[in-house]
LOKOLLO-131124 format. One record per atom (N, C-alpha, C): residue in three letters; x, y, z. Coordinates in steps of 0.05 Angstrom, whole numbers, plus 5000, padded with zeros to 4 digits. Layout:
! LOKOLLO-131124
ALAXYZ...
//
This chain:
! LOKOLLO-131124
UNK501749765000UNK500050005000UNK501850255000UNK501050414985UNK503050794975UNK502350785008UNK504651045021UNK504651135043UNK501751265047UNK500651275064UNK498051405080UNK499851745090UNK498751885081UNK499052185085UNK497452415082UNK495852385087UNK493852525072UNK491252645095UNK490752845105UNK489352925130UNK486853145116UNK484353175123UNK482453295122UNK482053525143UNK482853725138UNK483353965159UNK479954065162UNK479354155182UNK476754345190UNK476554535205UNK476154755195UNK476255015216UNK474955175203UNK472655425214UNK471455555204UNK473055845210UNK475255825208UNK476956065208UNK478956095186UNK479056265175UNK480956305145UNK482656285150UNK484456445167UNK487456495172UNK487656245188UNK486556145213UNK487755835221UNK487955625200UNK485755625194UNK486355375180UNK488655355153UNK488355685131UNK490355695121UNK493255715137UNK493655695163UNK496455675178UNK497055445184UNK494855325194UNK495055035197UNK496154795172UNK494854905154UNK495654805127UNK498054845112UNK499055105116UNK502255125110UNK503454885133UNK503454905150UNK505054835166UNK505454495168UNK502454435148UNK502654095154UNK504054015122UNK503254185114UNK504554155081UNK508054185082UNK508954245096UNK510854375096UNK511154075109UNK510553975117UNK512053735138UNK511753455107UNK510553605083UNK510253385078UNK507353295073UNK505953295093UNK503153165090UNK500753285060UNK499553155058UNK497653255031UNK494953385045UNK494253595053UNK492153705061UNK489353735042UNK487153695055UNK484753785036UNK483853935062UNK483154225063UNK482254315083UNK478754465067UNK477154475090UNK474854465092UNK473854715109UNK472154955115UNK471355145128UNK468554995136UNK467554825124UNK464254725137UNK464354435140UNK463454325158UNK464254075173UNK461853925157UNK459654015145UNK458953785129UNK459453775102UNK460353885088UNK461753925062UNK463953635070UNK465653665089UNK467353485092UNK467153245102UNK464653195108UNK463452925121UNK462152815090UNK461752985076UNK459952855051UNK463752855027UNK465152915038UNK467852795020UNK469152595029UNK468952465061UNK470052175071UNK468651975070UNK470351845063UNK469151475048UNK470151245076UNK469751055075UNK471050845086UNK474250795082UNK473850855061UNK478150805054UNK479150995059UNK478951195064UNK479551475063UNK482551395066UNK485051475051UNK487651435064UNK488751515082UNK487651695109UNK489651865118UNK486251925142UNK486752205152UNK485652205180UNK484552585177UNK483452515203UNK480952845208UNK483152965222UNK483853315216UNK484553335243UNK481453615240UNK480353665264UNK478153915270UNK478254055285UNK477154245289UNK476854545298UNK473854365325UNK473654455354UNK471654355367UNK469154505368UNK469954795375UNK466755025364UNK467655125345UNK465555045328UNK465255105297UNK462455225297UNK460855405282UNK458455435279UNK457055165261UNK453955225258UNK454054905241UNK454454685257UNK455854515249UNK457154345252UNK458954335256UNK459654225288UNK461254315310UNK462954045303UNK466054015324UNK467853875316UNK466453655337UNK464953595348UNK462853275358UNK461153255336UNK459953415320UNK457753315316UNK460253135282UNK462353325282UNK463153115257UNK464752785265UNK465652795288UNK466852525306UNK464652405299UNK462352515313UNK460552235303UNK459052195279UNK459652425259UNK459252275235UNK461452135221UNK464052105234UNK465852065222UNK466051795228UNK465351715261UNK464451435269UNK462551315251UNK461251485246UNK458951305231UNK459751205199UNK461651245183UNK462251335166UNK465750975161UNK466851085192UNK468850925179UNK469750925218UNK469450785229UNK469950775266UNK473550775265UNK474550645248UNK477050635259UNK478850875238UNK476551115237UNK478251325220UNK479251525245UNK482151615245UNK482951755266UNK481951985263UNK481052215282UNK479852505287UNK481452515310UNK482852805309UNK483952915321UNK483053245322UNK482353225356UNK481853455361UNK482453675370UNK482453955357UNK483454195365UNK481454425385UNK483054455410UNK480654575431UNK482054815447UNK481155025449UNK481855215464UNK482155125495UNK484155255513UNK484355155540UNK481355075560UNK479655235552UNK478055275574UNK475754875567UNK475854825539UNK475254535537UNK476254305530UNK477554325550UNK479154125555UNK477153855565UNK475853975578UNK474253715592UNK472853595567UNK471353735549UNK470353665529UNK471653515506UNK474153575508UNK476053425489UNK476253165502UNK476553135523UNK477452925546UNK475652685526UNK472652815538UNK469952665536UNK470452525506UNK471452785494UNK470852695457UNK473452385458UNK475052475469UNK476852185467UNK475451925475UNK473651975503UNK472751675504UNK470051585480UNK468851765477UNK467451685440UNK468751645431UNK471351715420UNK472551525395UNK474451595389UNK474251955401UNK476752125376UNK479952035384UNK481452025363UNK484851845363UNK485952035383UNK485552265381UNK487152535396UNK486352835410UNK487152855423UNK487253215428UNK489453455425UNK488653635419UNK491753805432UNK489754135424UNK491754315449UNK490454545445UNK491454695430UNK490054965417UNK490855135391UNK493655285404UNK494355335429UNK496455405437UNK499455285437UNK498454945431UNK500454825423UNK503154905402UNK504854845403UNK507454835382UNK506054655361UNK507154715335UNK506454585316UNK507354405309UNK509654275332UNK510854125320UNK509053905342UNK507553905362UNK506153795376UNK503453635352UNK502453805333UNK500553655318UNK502153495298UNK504653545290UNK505753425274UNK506553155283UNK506653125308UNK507452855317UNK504452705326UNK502552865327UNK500452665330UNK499852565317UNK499852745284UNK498452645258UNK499952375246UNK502352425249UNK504152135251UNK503551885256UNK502851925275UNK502651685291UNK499851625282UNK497451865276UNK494951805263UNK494151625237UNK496551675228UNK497151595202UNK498051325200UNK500751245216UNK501050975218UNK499050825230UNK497350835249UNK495150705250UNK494150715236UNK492950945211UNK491150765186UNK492550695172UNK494550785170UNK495050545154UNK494850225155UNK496050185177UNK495849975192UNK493749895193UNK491050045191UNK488149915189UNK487449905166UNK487750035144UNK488449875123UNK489349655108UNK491849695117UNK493049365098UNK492249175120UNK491449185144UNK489448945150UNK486748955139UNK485049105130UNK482849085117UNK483648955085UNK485649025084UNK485748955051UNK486648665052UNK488348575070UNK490148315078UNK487648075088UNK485548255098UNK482348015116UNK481347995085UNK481148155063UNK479048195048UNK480348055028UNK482847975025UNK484047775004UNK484347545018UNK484247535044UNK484247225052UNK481947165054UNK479347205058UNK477047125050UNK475547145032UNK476047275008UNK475647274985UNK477847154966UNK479447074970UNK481446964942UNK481246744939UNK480946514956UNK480246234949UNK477546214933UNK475346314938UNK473546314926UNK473546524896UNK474146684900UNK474846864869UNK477146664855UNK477746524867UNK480046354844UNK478246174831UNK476546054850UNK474545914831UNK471946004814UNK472446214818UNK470346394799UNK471746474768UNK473546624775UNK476046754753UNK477746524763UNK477946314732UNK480846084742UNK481946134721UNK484546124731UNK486746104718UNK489346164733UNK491046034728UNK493646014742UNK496146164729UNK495446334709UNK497846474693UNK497546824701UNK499646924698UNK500647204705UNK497447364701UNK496647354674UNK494647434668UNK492347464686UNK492347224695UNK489447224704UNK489747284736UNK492047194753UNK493047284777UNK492647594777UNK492947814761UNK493848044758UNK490248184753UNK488647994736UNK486048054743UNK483947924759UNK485147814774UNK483347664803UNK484548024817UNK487048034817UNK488048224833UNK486048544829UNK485248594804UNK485648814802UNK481348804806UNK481048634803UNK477948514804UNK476948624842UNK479548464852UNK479348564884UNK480348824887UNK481648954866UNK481849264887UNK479849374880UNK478249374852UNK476049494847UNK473949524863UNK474149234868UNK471249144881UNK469349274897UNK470849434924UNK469149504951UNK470349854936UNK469849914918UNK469650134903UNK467050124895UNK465550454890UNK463850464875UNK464050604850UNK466050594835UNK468050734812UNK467050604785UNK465650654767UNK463750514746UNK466650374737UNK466350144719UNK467750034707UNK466549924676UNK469349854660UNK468649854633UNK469749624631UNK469549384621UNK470349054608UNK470949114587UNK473249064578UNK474249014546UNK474848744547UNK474048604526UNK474548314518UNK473048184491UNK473448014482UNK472647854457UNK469647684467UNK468447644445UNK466847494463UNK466547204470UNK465647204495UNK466446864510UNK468646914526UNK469547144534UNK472347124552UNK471547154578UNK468347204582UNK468247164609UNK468147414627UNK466947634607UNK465547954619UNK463947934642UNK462447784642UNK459747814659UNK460347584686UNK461947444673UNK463547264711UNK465447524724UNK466447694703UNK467647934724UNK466148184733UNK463348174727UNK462348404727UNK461748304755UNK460247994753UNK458647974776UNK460647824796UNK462947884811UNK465447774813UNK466048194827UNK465648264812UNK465948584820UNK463648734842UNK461148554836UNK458748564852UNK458148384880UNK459548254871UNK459847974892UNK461348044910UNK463948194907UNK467048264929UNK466048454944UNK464248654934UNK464048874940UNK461948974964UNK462349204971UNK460049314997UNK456349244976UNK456349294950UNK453749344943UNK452748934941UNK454048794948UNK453548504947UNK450648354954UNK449948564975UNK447548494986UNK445348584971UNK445748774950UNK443548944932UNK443448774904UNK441148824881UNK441148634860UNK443548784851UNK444348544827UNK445048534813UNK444248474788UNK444148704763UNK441448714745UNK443148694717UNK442348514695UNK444348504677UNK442748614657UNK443148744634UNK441948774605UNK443448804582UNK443148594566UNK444548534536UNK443948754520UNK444448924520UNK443749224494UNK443949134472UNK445048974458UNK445848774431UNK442148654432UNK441848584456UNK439348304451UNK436848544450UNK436848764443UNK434248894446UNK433649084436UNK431349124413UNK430649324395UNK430649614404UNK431549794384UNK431550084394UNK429150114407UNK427350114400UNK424750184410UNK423250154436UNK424549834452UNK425149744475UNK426349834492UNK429249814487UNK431849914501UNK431650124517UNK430150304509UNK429850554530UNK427750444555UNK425850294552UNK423750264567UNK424650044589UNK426949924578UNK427649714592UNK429449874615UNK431250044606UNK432450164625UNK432250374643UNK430050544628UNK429250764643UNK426650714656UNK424450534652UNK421750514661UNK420650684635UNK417850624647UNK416550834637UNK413850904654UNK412351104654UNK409951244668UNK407051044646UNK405951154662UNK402850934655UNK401751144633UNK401451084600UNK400251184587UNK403451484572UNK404651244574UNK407551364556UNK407151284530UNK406351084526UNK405950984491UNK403450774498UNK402650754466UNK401150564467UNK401450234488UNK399150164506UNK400049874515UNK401249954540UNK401950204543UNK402650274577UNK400550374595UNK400450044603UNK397550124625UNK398350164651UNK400650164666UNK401750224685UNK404250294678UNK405550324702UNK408250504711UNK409250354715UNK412250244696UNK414350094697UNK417150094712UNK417549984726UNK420449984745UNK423049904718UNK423650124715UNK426350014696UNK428649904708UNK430549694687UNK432749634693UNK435149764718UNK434850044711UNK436950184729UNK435350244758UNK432450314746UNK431050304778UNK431250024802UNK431049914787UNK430949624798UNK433449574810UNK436449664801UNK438149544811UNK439549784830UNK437649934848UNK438250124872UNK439250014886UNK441250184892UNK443350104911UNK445449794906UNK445349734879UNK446449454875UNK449149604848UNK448249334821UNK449549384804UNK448649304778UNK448549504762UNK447449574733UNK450249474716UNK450449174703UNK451249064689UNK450549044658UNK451449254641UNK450449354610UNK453049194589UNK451748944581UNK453448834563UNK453248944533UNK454948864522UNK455148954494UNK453549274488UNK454949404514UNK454249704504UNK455149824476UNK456349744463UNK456849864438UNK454649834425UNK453649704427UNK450449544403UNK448149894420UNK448750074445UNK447050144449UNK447050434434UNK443550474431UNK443650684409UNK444050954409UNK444651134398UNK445651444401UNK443251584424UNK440751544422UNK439451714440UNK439051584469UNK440551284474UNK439751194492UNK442351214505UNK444951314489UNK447451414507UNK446551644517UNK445951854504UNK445852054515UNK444652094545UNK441851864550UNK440851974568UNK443151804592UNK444051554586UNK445151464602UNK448451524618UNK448851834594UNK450451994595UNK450652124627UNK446352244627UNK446152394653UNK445752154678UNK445951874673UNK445251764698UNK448151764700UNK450351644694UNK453451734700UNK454551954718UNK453252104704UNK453952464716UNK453152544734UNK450152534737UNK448252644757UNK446352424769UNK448052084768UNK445552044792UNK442252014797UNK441752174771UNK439552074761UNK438252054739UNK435752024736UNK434551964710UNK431151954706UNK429851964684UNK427252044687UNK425151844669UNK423951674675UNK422451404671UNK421251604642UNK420351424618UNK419551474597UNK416551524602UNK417051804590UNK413551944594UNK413552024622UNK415752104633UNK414852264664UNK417452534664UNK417152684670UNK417752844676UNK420152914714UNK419152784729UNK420352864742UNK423152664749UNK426152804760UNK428052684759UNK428252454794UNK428552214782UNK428252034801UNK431451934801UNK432152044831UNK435952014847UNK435951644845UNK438451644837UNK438951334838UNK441151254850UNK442051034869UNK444751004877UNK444850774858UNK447250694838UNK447550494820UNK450550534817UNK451450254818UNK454850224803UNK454250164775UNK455350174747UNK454550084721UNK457249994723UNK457049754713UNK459149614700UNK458149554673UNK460249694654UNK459449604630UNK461149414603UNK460749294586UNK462349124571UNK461049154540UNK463849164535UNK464549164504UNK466448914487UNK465448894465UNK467948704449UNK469248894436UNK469649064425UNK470449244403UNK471449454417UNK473949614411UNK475349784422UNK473250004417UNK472450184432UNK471450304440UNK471850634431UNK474650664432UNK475950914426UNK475950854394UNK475050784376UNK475250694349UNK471350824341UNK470650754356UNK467250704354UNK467250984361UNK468951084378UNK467751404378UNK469351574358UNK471151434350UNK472451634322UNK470251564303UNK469251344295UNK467851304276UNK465451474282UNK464651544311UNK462151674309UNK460651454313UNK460551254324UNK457351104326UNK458250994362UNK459551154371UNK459151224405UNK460251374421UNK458451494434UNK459351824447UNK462051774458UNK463752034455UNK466552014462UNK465952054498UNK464252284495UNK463352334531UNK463152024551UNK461451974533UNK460051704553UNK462951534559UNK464151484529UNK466351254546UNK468651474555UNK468351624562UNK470751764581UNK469751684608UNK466951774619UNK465851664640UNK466351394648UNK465351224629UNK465750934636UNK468950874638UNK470850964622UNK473350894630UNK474450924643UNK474351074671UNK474751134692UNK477150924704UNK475650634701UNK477150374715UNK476450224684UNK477650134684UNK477950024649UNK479849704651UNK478949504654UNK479149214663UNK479549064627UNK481248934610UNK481948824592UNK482348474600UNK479848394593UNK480348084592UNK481547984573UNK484047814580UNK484547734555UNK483847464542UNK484547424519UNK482847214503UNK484446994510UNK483246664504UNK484746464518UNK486046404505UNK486946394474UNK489846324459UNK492246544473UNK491546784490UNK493546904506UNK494446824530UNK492646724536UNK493146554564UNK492646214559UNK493846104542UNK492945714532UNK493445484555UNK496245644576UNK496345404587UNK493845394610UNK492045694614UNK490145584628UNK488345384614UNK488345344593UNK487145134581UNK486144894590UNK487044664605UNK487744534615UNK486444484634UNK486544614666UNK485244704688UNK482744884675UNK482045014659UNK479445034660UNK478044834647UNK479344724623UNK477744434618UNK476944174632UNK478244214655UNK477044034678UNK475044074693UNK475744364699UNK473344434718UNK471144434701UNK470744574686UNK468644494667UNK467244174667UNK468244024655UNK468943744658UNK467143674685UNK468143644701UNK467843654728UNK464343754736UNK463544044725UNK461644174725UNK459744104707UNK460043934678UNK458643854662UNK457243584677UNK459043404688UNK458343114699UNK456143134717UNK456343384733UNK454243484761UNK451843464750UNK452443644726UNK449143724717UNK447643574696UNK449243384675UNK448043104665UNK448142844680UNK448942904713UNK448242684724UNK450442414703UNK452442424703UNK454542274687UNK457342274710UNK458142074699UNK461141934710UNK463442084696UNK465542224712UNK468042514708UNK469442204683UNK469442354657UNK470742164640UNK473942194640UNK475741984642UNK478542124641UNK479042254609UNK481442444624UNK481842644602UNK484942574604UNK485842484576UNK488742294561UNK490142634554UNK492742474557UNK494242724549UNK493542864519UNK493642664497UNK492742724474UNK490642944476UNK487842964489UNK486543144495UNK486943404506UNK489843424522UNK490143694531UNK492343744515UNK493743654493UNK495243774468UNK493843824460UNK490543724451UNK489343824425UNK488444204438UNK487144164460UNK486744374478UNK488444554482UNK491244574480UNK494344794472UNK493544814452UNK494044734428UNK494544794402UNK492344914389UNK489344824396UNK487545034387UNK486945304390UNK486045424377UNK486345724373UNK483845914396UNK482445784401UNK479845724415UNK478446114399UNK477346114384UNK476546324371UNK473646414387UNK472346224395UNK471646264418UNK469446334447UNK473946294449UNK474646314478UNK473446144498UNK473746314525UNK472045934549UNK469745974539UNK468146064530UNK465445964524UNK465645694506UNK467045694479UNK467745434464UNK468745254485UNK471245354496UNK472145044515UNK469444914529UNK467845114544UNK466645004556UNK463644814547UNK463644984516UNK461444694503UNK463144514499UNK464744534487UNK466944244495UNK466244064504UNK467144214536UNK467544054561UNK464843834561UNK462744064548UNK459943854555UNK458943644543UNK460443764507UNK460343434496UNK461643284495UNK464743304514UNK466043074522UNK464642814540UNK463642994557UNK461942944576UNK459842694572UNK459042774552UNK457042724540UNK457942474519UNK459942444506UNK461042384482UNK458942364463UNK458842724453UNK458242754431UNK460742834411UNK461342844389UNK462342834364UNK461843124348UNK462943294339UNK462043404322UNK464943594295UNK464843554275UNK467143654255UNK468443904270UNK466844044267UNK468044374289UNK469244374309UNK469044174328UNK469644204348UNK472344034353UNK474244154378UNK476544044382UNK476343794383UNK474543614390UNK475143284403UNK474743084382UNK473643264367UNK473343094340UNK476943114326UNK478343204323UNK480543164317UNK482043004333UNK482342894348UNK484442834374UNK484342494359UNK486942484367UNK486642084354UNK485241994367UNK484441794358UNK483441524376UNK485041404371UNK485441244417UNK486641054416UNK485640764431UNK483240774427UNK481740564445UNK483540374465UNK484340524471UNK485640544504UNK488540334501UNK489840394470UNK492040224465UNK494340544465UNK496140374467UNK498340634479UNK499340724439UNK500440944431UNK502440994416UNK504140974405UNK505641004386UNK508641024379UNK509141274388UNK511441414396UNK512541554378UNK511141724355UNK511741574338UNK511041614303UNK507741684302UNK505641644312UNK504041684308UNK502641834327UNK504241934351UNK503342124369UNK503942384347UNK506742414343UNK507042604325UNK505742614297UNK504942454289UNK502942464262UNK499642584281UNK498842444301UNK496542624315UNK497142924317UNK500043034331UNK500443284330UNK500443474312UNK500243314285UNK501443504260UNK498543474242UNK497443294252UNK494443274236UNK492843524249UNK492743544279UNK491143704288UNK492044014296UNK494144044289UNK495444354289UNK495144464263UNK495044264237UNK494044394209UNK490444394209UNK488944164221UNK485844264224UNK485344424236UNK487444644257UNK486444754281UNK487144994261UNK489045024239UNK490145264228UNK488645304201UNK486645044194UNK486045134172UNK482845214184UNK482245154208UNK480045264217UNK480045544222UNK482645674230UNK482445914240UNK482646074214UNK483245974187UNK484246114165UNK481346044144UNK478945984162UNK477845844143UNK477445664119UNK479945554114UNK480245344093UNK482445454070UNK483645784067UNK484845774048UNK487945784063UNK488345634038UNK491045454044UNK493845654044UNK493745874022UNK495645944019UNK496246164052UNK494246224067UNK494946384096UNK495846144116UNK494645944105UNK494845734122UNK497545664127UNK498045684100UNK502145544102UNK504045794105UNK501645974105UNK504346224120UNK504646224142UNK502046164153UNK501646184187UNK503845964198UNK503445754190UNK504445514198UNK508445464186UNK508545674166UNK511645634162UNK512545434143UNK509945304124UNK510445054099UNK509845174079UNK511945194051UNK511245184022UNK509145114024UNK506545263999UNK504545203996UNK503844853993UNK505444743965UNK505744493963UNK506144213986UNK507844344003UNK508144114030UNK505144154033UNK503744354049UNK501744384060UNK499544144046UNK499144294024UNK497944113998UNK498743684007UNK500343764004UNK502043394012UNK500643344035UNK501343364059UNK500743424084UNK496543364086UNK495443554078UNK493843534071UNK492043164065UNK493043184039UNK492342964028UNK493142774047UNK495742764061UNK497342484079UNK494042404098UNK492542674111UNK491142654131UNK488342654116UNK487642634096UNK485742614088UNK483542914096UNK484643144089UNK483843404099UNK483243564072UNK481043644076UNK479543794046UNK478144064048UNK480444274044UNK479544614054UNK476544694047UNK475344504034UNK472544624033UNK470644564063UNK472144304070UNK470344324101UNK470944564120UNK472544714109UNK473344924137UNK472845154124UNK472345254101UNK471545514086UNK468145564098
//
């Protein structure tokens, strides 16, 4: 965790608090100072990095009445209080409620400088144990949600959990089948909003004409067939998480409005007029680079500035292959549960064919796979249909490698669709070998065009 430094000053006096502020800056520390004690109760979060120090009579909102919003807010956030001689007793009191410290405005400055210190190493210290409890009880189980055992995927379990107990919108980049919506709800799941829905909508799966009604609601007698007042998508998922797949598919007037629920929090049901406040995280997902779609003009540059805020890149599984393997089991494993079937063994031959394919995709393919292994179904397209048979007699040599070289040219003339001449570039053979090769295996580019 970066050093914790960082203090929230309060004083309804100009010249203190701008003195106060030189003086802690000067030591170093990062100040945000504040003249109204609820202005600065509505800027502290639970993570906050760093600590209160306050002023005790304040007009308003006095330096108690913010201790205990500050308790309320985050208990083990330090407040440290500043009190003229004569309340002292009152400071006393404020310590056994909660507050970390006292000291009077008569003090040396080098007296607050050593408290805030020490304020600091304690949150910190309450920090990286919050973060240290929140990955030991969440990482065993997020591993089996998001699996994979390579840099890749370690680095987004990781970055999945810092997001998480954030309410910071997020954007999914990935191909499709890589497994958007196990991280969206994986981001919903880690997080403080866990206990609230979680509300998903395919923008791809739903006609312009729909799409707005689905998300925004609508009032009773908005269009034809509206005989009542509809709870939309984003209404529905108060206080949770608004999961918008394949937002690129969504249409120019339905960014715009979703522009103002980003911004401002709220939004106004179709055919009503008045603005209804929403608390919502949006997590949203795309296949298609995004910054491309707004040069082209067919999606607001505004909107994905908003959404990119936290910006998450899954990558596709020919980037990550040797998870290949371990997710084809679990799968495996998960297919047997639910056709009520016996876990079939899986031969090495089967997890070469599983490296070498291109998986176009991604785990969504492995995982029909997995089910018609399961199953032993058969089909030309699919990986298992290539793999030798060995009716449970062992190999040469010689014909493990003739399996290897049969199913790395079906796997390449699948990804090339059948023409040959990319095929033997890809693969590094004169057109002609390829051609040879070909024929040796009995392989005919019109089944893969």
């Amino acid at each position: 965790m970066n050093d914790i430094n960082r203090i929230i000053l309060i004083d309804d006096e100009d010249e203190v608090r701008l003195s106060v502020s030189q003086t802690l800056e000067l030591e170093g520390f990062d100040v945000t100072p504040f003249s109204d004690g609820k202005e600065a109760l509505e800027y502290i979060t639970p993570s906050w990095p760093g600590i209160v120090v306050t002023d005790l009579k304040m007009p308003r909102v006095n330096g108690l009445d913010i201790l205990t919003g500050v308790m309320n807010i985050d208990a083990d956030l330090p407040v440290v209080i500043v009190t003229a001689h004569g309340d002292i007793p009152v400071a006393v009191q404020a310590m056994r409620d909660g507050a970390y410290d006292f000291m009077e405005k008569t003090a040396a400055p080098e007296q607050l400088v050593g408290i805030a210190k020490r304020a600091l190493d304690m949150r910190k210290l309450v920090l990286e144990n919050r973060d240290l409890r929140r990955e030991l009880d969440a990482g065993g189980e997020l591993e089996n949600k998001i699996i994979g055992k390579t840099q890749a995927m370690e680095k987004l379990r990781n970055l999945v959990l810092n997001l998480a107990d954030t309410d910071v919108d997020v954007l999914l980049v990935g191909e499709t089948g890589t497994g958007k919506e196990v991280v969206a709800r994986c981001l919903h799941d880690f997080g403080g909003r866990r206990m609230k829905p979680f509300v998903a909508l395919n923008c791809g799966a739903l006609a312009e004409s729909v799409i707005e009604s689905e998300l925004f609601g609508h009032e009773a007698g908005a269009f034809t067939g509206a005989n009542k007042r509809r709870i939309g998508k984003i209404e529905y998922a108060e206080g949770g998480t608004l999961f918008l797949d394949e937002i690129e598919s969504m249409p120019a007037s339905v960014q715009v409005r979703m522009l103002r629920v980003l911004q401002e929090r709220t939004f106004e049901r179709v055919g009503g007029n008045d603005p209804v406040p929403v608390d919502v995280r949006v997590v949203a997902a795309s296949k298609i680079d995004l910054r491309e779609a707004a040069s082209a003009g067919t999606f607001r540059e505004d909107l994905l500035y908003r959404l990119q805020v936290a910006q998450v890149a899954l990558p596709p599984l020919r980037d990550r292959i040797d998870d290949a393997p371990l997710l084809f089991r679990h799968f495996v494993d998960g297919a047997a549960v639910r056709y009520h079937r016996s876990v079939p063994s899986i031969g090495e031959d089967k997890l070469q064919e599983l490296m070498i394919h291109t998986w176009p995709g991604n785990v969504r393919e492995l995982r029909n796979v997995a089910d018609r292994f399961v199953l032993g179904l058969g089909d030309p397209n699919e990986v298992g249909a290539v793999l030798c048979e060995t009716d449970g007699e062992a190999q040469t040599l010689s014909e493990r490698l003739a399996c290897f070289e049969r199913a790395t040219i079906t796997s390449s003339l699948r990804e090339h669709q059948g023409r040959v001449g990319e095929t033997a570039t890809a693969l590094g053979l004169p057109r002609k070998t390829l051609y040879l090769r070909m024929q040796k295996y009995s392989l005919n580019r019109e089944d893969f065009s």
